[in-house]
C-alpha positions as CSV (number, residue, x, y, z in Angstrom):
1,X,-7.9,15.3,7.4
2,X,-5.5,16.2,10.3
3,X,-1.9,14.3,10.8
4,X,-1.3,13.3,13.8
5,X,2.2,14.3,13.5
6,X,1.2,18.0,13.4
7,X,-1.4,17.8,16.4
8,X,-0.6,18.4,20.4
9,X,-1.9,15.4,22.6
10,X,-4.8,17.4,23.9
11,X,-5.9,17.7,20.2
12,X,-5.6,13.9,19.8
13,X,-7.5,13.4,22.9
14,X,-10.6,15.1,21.8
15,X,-11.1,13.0,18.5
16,X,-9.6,9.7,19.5
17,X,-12.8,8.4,20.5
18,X,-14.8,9.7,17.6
19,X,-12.9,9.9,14.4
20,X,-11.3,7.4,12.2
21,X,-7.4,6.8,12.5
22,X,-5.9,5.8,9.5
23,X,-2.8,4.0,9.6
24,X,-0.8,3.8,6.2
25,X,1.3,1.1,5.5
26,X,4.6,0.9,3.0
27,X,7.4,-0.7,2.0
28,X,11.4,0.6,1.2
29,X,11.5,-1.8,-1.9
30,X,13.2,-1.9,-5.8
31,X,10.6,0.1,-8.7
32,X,12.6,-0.5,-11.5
33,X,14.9,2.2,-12.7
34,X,11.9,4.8,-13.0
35,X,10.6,4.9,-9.5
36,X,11.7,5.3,-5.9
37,X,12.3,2.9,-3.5
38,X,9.7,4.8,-1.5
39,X,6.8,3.8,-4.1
40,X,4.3,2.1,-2.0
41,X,4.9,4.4,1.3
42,X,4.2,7.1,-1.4
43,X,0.8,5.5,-2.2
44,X,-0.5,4.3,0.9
45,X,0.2,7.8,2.0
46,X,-1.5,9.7,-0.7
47,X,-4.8,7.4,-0.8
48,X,-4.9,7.7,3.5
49,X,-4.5,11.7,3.2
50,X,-7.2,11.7,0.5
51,X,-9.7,9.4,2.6
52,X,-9.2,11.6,5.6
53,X,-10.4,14.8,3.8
54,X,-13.2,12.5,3.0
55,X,-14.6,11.0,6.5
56,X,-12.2,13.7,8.5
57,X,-10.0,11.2,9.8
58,X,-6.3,11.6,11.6
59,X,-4.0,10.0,9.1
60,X,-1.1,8.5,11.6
61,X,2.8,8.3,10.5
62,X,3.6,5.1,8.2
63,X,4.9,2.3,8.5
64,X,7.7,2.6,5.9
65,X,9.4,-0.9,6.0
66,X,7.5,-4.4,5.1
67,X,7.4,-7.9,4.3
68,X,10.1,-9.2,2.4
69,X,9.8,-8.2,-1.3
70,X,9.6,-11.7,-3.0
71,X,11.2,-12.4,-6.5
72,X,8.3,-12.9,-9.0
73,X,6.0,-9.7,-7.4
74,X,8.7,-7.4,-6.3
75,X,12.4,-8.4,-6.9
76,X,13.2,-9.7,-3.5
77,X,16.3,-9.0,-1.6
78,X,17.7,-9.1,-5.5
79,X,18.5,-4.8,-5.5
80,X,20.2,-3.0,-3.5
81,X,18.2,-0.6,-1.6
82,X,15.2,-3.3,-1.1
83,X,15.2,-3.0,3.5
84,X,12.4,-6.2,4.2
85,X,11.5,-6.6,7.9
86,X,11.2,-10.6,9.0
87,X,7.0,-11.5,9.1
88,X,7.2,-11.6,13.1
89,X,8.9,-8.0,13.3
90,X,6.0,-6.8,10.8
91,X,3.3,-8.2,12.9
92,X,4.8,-7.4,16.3
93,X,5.3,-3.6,15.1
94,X,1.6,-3.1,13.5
95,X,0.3,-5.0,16.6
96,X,2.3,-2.7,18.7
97,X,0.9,0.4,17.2
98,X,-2.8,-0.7,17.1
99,X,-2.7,-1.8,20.8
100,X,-1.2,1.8,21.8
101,X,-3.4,3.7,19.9
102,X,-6.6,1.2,21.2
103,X,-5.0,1.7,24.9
104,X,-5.6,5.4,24.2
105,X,-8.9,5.2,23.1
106,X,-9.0,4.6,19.8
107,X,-12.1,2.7,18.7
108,X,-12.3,2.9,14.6
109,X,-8.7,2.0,13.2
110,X,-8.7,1.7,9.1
111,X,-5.2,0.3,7.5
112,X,-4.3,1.8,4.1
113,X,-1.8,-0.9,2.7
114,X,0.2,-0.6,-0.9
115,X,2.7,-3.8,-0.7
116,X,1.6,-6.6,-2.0
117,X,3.0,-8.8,0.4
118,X,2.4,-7.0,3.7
119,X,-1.4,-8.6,3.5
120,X,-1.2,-11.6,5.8
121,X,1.1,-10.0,8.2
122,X,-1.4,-7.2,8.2
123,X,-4.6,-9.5,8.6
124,X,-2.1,-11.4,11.5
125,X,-1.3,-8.5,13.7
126,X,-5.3,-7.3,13.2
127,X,-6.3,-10.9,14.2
128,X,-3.5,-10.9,17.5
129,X,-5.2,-7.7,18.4
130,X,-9.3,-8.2,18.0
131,X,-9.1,-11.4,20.3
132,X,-8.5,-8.7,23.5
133,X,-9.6,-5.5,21.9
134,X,-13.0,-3.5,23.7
135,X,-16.2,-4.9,22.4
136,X,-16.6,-1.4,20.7
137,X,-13.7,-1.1,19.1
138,X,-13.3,-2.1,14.6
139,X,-10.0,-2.3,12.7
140,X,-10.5,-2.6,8.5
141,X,-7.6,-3.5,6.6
142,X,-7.8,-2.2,2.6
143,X,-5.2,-2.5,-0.3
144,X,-5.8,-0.3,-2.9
145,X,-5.8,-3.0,-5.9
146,X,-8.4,-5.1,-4.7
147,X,-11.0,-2.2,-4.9
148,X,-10.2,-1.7,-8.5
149,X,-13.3,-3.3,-10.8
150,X,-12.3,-5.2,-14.5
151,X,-14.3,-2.3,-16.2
152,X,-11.2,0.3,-14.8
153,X,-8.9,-2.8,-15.4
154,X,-9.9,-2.7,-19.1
155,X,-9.8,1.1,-19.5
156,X,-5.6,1.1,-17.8
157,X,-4.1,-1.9,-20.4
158,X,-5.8,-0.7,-23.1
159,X,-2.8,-1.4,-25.2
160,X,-0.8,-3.9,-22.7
161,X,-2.0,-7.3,-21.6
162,X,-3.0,-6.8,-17.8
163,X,-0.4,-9.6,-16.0
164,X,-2.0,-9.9,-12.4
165,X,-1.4,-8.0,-9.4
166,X,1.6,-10.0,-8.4
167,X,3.2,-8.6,-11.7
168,X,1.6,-5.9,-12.2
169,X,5.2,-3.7,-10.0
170,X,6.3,-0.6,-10.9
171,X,4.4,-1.1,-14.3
172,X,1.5,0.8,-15.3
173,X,-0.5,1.1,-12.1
174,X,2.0,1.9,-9.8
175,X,4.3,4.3,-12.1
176,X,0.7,6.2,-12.9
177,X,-0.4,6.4,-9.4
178,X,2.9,8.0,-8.5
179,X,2.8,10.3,-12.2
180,X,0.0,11.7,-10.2
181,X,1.0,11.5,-6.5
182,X,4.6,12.4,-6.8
183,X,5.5,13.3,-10.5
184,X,8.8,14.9,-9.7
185,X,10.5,11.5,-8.2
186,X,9.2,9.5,-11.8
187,X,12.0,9.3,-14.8
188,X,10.4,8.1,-17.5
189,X,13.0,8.4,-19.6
190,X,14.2,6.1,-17.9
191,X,11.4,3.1,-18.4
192,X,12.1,0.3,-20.8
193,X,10.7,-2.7,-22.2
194,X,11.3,-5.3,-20.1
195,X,9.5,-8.0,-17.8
196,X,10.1,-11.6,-16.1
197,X,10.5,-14.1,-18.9
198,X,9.1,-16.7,-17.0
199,X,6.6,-16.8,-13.8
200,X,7.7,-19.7,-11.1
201,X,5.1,-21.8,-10.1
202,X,7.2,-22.6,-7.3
203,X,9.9,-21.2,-4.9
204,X,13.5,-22.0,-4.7
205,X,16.5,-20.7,-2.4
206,X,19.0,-19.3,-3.1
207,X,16.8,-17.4,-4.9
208,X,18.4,-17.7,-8.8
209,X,19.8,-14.1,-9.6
210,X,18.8,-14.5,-13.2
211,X,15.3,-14.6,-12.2
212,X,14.3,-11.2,-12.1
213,X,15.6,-8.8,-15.5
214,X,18.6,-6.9,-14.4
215,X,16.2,-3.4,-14.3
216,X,14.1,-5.0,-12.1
217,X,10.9,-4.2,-13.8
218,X,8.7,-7.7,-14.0
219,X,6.4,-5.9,-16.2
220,X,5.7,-3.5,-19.5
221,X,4.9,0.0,-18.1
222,X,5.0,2.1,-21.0
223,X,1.4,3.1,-21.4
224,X,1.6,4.7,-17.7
225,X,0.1,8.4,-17.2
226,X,-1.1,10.7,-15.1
227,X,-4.9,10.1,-16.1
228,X,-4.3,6.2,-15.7
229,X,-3.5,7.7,-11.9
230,X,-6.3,10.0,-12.1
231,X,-8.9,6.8,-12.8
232,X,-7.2,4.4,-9.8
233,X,-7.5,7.0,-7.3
234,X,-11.5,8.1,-8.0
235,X,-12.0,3.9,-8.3
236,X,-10.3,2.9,-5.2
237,X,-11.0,5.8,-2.8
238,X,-14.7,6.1,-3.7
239,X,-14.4,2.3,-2.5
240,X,-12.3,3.1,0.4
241,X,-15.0,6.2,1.5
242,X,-17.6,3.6,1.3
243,X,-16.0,0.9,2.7
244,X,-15.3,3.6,5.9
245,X,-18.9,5.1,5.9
246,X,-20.1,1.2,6.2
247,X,-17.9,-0.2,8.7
248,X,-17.4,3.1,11.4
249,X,-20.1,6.4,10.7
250,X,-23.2,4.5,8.8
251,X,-24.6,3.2,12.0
């Protein structure tokens, strides 16, 4: 795996052409009282280094901002600290960065996402760019949680009802994958017992400030460790390695 924050341009130019970039992408968004605001920057970043040491890829800078955190899967603009970018400004920004690095000769382009709501402004920008991209050129687009199977999904809420992805925010998932990537930035004294009394089946502006518990946590977390981590990360980037070795070297 090689950054490509740490590399000189002629470095760049000799494996643009060959190797995978990997793109990671974020969000600056409320984790409840026990997490950072930098959660899902941190994990799009840790599963794109880990994948790079596995195909030897060039892991780019993230994309730190995303999609507007909605109420019922991430708290919205409820918290202070939650920075959204509008849809258009998401899609004109990853477009931006996928037709520079194509333009340089980038031909295998792999998008590391961990923010539930970036997807469609993801798949948007990769769509706006494939229509006038070289015929030689692939972009993949992966979230972590849709690689995880119901056998691992059984093993992590072995003692908590498993809510959905939508819910499933700064609970068990995301407070173990960051007890493993970052342990230092979780307080776990800090996690309580609370989640979203009831899910809206619909949306409604202003957005009611009584929707979301006051922590912002939308569901129970206290079962997280660091071996719940341990057991997304060997699911998802086995999947993520394949996924790679399928699409770009397996040809």
């Amino acid at each position: 795996m090689t950054l490509v924050a740490n590399m000189t341009w002629y470095e760049f130019n000799e494996r643009k052409d060959k190797d995978v970039v990997i793109l990671p992408v974020g969000s600056v968004e409320q984790h409840g009282p026990h997490l950072p605001l930098f959660t899902d920057t941190i994990i799009s970043e840790g599963f794109a280094n880990l994948l790079g040491d596995k195909v030897n890829g060039i892991v780019m800078p993230s994309i730190n901002y995303g999609y507007k955190s909605q109420p019922a899967s991430g708290g919205g603009p409820l918290f202070p600290g939650t920075i959204d970018l509008n849809g258009t400004t998401l899609i004109n920004l990853v477009k931006d960065i996928i037709e520079e690095l194509i333009r340089d000769g980038v031909r295998k382009i792999a998008l590391v996402n961990s923010h539930f709501e970036n997807q469609a402004f993801l798949l948007e920008a990769i769509d706006l760019v494939s229509k006038n991209m070289p015929a030689d050129t692939k972009i993949i687009m992966m979230s972590w949680w849709d690689l995880i199977t119901q056998n691992t999904i059984d093993k992590i809420f072995d003692e908590v009802e498993f809510p959905g992805w939508a819910l499933e925010h700064a609970a068990i998932t995301e407070t173990s994958l960051i007890l493993k990537f970052r342990p230092d930035l979780v307080h776990m004294d800090r996690l309580i017992d609370e989640k979203i009394d009831e899910v809206p089946t619909y949306q409604v502006y202003p957005i009611p400030k009584d929707l979301v518990p006051q922590s912002g946590l939308l569901s129970i977390g206290r079962t997280s460790t660091k071996e719940k981590g341990e057991l997304i990360i060997e699911e998802a980037l086995s999947k993520m390695i394949e996924i790679v070795n399928k699409e770009f070297i397996c040809k």
